[in-house]
C-alpha positions in Angstrom: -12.3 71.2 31.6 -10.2 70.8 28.4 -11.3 69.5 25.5 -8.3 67.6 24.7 -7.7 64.1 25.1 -4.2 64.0 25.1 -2.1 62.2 27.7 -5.1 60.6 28.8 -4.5 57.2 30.5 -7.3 55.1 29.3 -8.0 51.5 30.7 -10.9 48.7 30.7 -12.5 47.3 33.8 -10.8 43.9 34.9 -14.2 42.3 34.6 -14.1 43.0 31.3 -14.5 39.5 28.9 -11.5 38.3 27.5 -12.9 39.1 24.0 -13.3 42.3 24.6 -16.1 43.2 22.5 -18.4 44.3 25.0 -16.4 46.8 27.4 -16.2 51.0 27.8 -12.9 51.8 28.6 -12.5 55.2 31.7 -10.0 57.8 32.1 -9.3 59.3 35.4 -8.0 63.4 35.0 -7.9 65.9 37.8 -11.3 67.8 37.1 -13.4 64.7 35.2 -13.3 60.8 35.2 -13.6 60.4 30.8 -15.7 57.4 29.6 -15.6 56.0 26.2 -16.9 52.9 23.6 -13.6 50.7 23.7 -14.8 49.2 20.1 -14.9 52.5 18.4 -12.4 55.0 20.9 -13.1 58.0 17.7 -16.8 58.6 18.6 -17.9 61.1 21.4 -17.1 60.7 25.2 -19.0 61.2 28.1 -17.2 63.2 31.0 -18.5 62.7 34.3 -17.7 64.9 37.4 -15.5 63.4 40.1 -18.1 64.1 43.0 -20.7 62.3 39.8 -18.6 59.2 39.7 -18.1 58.5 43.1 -21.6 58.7 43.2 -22.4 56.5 40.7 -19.8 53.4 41.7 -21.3 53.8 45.4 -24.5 53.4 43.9 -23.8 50.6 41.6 -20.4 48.2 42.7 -21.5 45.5 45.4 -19.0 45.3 48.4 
């Protein structure tokens, strides 16, 4: 996985507040999905495996 974040394609959730003061905001590349603090977008960011994420919104978005 590169460590660049270049050409990344960040967005925020849509149920994200219209203030937007209390949001992450997620890139989607080919090997990682990126996630990152929308408030402060210069501190670290997590990177989560694709097979990891899917996981995870299975496990936590309500159909």
């Amino acid at each position: 996985m590169s460590s660049s974040m270049t050409g990344l394609a960040w967005f925020k959730s849509s149920y994200s507040g219209s203030q937007g003061d209390s949001c992450v905001e997620v890139a989607v590349a080919e090997q990682a999905v990126f996630v990152r603090d929308s408030k402060n977008v210069t501190r670290p960011y997590l990177a989560v495996g694709i097979a990891q994420w899917r996981h995870f919104i299975r496990h936590t978005v309500k159909g």
